[in-house]
DSSP file (Angstrom, degrees, kcal/mol; ACC not computed):
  #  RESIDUE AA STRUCTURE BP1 BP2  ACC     N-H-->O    O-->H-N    N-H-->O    O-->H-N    TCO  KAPPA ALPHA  PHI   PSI    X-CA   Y-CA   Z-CA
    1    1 A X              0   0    0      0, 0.0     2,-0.3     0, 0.0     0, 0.0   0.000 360.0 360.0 360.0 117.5    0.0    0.0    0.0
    2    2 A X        +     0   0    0      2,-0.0     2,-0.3     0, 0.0     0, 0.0  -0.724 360.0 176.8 -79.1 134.9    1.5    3.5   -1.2
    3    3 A X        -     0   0    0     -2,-0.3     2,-0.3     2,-0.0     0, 0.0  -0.812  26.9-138.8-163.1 133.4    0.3    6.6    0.7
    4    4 A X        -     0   0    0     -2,-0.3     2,-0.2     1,-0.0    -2,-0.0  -0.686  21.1-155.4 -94.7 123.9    1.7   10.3   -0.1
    5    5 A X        -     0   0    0     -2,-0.3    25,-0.2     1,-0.2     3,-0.1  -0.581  14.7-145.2-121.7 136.8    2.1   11.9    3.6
    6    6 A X  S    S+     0   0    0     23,-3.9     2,-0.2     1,-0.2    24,-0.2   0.878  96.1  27.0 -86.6 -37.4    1.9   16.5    3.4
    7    7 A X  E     -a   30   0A   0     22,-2.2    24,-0.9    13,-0.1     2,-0.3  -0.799  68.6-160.5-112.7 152.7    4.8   15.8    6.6
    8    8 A X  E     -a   31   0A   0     -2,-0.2     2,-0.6    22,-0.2    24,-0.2  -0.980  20.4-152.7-118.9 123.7    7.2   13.0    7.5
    9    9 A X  E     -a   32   0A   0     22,-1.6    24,-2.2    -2,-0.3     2,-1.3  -0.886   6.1-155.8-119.7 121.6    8.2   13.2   11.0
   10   10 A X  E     +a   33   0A   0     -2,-0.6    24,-0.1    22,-0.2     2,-0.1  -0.401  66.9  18.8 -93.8  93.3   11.4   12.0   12.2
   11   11 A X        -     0   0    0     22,-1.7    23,-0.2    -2,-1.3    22,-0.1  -0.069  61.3-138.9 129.4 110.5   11.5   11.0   16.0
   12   12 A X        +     0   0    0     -2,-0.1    27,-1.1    20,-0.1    22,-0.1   0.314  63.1 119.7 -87.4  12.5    8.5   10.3   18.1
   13   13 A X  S  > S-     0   0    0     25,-0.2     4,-1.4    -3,-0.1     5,-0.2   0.463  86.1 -69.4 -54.9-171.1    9.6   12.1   20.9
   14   14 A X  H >> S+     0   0    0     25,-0.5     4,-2.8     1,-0.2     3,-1.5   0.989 133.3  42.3 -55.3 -61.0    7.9   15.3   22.7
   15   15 A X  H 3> S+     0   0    0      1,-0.3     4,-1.2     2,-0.3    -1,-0.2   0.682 111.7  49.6 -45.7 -33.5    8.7   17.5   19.8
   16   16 A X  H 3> S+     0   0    0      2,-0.2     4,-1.7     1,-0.2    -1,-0.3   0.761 118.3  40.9 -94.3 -20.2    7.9   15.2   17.0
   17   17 A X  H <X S+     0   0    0     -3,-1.5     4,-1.5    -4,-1.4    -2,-0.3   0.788 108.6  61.0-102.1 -31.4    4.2   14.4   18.7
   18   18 A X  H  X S+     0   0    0     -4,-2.8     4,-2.7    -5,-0.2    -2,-0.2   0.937 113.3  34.7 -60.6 -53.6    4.0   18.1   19.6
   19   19 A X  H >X>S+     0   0    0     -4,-1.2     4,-1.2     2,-0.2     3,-0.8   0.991 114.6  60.5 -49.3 -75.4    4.2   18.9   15.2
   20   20 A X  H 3X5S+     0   0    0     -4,-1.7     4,-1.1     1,-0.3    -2,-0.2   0.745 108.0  39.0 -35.6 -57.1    2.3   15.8   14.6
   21   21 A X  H 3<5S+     0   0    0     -4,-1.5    -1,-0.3     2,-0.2    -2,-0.2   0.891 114.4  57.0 -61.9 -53.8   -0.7   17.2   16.7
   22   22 A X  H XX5S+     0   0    0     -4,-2.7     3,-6.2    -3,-0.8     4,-0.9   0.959 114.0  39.2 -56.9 -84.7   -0.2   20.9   15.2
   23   23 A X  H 3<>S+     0   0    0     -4,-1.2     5,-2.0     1,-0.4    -1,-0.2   0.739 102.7  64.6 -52.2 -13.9   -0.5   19.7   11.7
   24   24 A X  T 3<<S+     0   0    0     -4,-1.1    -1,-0.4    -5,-0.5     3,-0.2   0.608  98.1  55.9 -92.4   4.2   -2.9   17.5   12.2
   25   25 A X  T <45S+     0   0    0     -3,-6.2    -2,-0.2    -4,-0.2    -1,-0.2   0.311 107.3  51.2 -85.6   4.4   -5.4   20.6   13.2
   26   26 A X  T  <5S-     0   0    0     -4,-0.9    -1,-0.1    -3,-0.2    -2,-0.1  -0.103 124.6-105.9-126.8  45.6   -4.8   22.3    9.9
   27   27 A X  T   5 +     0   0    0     -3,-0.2     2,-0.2     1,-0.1    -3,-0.2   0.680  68.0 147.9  57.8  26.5   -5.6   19.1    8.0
   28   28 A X      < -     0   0    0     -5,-2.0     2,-0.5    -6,-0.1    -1,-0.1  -0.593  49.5-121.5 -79.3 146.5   -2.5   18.1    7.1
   29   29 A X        -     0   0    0     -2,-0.2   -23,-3.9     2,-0.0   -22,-2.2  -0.950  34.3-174.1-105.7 123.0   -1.6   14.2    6.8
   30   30 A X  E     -a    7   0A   0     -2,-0.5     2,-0.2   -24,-0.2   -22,-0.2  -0.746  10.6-169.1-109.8 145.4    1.4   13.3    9.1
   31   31 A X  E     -a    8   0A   0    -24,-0.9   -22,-1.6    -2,-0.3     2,-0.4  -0.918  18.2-136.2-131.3 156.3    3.5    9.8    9.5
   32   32 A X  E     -a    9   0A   0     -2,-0.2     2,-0.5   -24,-0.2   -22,-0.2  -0.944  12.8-161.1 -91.4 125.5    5.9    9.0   12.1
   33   33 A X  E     +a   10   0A   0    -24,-2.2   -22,-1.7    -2,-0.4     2,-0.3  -0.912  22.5 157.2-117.1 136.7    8.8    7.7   12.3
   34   34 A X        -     0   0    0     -2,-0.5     4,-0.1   -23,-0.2    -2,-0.1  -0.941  30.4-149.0-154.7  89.4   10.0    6.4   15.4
   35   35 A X  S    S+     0   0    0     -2,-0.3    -1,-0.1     2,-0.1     3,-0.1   0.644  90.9   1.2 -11.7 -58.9   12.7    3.8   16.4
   36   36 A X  S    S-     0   0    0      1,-0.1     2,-0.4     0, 0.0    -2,-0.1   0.599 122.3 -31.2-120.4-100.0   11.5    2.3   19.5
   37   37 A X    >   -     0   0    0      0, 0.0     3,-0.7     0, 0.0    -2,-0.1  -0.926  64.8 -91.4-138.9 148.3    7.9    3.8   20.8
   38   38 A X  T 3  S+     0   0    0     -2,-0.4   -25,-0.2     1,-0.2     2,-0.2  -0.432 109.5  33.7 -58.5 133.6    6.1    7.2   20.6
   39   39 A X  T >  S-     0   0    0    -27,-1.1     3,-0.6     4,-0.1   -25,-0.5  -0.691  84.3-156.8 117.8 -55.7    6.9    9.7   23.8
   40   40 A X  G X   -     0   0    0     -3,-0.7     3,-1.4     1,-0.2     4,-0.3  -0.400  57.6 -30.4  84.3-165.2   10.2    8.3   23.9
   41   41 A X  G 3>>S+     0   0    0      1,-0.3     5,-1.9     3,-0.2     4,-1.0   0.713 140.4  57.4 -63.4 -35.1   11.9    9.1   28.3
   42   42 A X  G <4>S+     0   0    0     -3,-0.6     5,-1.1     3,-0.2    -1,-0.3   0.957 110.1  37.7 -56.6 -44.7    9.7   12.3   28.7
   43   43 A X  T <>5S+     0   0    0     -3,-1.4     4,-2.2    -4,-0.2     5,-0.2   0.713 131.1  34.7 -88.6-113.1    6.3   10.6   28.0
   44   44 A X  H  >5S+     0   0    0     -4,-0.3     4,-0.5     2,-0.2    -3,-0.2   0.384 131.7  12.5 -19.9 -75.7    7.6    7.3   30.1
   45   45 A X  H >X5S+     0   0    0     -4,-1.0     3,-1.8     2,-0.1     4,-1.2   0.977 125.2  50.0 -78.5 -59.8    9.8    8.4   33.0
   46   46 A X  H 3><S+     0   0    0     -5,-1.9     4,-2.1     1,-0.3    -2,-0.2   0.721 109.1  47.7 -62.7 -34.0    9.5   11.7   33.3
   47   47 A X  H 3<<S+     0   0    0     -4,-2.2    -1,-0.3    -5,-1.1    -3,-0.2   0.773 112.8  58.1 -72.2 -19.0    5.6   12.0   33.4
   48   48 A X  H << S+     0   0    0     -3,-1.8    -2,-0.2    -4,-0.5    -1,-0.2   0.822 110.3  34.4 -56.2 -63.2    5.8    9.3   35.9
   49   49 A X  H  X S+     0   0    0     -4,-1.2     4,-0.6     2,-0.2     3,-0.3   0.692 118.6  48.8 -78.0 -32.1    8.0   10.9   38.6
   50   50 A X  T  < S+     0   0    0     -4,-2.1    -1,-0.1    -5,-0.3    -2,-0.1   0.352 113.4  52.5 -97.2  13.1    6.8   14.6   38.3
   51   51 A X  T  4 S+     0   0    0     -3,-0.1     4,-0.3    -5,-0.1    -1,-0.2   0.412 101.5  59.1-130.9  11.1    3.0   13.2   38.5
   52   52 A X  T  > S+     0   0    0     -3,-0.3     4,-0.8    -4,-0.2    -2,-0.1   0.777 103.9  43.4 -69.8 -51.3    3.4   11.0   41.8
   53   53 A X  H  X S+     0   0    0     -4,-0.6     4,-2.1     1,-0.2     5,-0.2   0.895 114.4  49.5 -77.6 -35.1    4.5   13.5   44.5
   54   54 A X  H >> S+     0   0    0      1,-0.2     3,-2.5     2,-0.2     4,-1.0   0.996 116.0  45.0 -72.0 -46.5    2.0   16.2   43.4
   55   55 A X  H 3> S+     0   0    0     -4,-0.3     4,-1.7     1,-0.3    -1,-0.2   0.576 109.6  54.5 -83.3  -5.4   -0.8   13.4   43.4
   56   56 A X  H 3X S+     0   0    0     -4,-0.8     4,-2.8     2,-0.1    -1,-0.3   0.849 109.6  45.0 -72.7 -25.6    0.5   12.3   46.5
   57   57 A X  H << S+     0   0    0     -3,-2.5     4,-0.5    -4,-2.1    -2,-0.2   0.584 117.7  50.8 -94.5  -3.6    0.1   16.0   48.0
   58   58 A X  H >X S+     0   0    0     -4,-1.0     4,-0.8    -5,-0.2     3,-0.6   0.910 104.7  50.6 -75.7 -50.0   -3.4   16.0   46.4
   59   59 A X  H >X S+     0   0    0     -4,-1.7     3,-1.1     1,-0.2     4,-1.0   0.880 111.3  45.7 -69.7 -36.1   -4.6   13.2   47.6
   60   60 A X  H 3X S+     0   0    0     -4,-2.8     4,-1.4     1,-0.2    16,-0.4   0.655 110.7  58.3 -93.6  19.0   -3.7   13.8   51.4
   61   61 A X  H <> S+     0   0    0     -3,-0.6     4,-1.7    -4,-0.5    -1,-0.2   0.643 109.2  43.1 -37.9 -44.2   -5.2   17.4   50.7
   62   62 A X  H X< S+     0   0    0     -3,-1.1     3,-2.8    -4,-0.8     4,-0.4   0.934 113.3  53.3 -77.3 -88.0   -8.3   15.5   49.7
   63   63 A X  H >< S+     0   0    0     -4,-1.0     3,-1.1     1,-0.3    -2,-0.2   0.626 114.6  40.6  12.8 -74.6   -7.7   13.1   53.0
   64   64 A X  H >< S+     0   0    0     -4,-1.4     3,-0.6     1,-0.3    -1,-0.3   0.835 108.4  58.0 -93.6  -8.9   -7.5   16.2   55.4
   65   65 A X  T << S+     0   0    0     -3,-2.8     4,-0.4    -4,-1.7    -1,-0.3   0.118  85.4  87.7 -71.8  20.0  -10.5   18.5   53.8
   66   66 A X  T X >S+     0   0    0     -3,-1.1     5,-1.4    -4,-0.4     3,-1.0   0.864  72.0  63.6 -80.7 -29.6  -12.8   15.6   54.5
   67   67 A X  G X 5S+     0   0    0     -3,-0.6     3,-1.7     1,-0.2    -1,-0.1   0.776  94.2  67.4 -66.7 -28.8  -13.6   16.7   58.2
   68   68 A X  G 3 5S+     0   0    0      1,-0.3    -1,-0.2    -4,-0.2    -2,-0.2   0.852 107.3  41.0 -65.7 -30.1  -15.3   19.9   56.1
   69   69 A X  G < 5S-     0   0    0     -3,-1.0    -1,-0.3    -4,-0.4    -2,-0.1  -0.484 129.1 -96.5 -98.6  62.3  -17.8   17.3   54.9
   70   70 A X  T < 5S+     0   0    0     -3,-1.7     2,-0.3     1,-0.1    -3,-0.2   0.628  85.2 128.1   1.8  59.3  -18.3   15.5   58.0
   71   71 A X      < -     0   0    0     -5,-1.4     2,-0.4    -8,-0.1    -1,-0.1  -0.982  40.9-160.7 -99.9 114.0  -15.5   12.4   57.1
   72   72 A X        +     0   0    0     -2,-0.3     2,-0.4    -5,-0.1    -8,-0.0  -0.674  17.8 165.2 -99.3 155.2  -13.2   12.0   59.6
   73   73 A X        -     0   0    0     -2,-0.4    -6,-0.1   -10,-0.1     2,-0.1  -0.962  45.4 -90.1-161.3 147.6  -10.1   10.2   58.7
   74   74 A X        -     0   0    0     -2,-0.4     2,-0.1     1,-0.1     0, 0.0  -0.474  57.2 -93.9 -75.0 148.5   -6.7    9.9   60.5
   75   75 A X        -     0   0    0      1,-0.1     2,-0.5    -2,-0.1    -1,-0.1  -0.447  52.9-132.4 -66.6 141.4   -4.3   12.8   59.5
   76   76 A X        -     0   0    0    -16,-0.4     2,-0.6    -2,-0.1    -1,-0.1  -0.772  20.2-159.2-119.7 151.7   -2.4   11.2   56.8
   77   77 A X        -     0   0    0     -2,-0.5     2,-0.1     2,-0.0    -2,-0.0  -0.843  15.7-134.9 -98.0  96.5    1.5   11.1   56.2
   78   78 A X        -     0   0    0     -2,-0.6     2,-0.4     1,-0.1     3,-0.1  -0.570   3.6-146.1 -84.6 165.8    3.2   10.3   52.8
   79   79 A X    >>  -     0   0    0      1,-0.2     3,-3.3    -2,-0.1     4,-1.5  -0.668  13.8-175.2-124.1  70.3    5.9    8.1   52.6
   80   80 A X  T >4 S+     0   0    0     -2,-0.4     3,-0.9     1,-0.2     4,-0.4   0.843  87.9  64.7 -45.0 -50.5    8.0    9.7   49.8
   81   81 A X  T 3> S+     0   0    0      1,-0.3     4,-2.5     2,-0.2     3,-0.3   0.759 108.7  43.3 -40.9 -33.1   10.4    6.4   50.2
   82   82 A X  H <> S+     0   0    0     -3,-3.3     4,-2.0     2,-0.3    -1,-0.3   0.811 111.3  50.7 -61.9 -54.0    7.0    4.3   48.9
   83   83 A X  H <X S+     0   0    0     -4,-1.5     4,-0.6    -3,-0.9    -1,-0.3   0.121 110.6  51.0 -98.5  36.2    6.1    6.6   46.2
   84   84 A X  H  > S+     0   0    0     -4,-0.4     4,-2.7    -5,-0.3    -2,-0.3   0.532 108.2  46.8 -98.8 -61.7    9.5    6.4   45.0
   85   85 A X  H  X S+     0   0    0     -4,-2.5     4,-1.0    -5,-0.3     3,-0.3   0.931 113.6  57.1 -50.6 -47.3    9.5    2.8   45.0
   86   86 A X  H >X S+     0   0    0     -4,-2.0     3,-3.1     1,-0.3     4,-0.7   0.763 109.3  44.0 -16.1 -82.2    6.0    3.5   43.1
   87   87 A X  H 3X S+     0   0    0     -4,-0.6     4,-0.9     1,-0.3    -1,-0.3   0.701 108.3  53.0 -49.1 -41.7    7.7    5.4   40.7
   88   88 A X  H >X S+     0   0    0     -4,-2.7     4,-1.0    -3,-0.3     3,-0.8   0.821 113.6  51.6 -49.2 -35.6   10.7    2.9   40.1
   89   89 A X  H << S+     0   0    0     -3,-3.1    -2,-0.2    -4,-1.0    -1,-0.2   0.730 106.2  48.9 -65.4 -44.3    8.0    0.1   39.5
   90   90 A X  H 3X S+     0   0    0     -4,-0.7     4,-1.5     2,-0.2    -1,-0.2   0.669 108.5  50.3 -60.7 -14.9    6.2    1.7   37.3
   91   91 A X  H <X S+     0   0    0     -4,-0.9     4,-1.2    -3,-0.8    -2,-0.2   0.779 111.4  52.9 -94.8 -10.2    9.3    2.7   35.1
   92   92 A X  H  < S+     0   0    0     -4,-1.0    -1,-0.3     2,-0.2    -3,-0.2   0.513 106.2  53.4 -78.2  -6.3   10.5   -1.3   35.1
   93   93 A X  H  4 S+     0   0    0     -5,-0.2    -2,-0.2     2,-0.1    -1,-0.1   0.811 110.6  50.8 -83.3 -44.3    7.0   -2.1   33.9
   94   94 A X  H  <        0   0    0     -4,-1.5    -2,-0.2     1,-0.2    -3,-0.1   0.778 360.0 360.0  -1.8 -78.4    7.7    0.4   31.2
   95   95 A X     <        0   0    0     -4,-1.2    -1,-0.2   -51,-0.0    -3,-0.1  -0.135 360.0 360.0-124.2 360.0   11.1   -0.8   29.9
């Protein structure tokens, strides 16, 4: 099967999916090309480790504004050594 592409994009990384997305709202036809998988360490580790500790500090946000809707709950503690293992687990499931 032949098919004529208006962009060829080399590298599926942040940058190359960032283009991909732009031309593909002004109706443009994009291909990728990409060695391994699309996101490439940004999309994989990095969203991984800078989106654990904030959701840790969210969730025991959540956790201690519960008394304001009459849930009571024990004050709760994170255990950054635990969401670090988190994170390690998730990036060996990964890879």
């Amino acid at each position: 099967m032949k098919k004529d592409f208006d962009l060829l994009i080399i590298g599926g990384g942040s940058a190359g999916s960032t283009a991909a997305r732009f031309e593909r709202q002004v109706d443009l036809s994009v291909a990728i090309v990409e060695k391994s998988r699309l996101g490439e360490d940004c999309t994989w580790i990095g969203y991984t480790l800078s989106k654990t500790f904030p959701r840790a500090a969210k969730s025991a946000y959540t956790i201690r504004d519960a008394a304001r809707f009459s849930v009571i709950a024990p004050d709760p503690a994170i255990d950054f050594k635990s969401a670090l293992g988190r994170v390690n687990s998730a990036v060996q499931e990964t890879f």
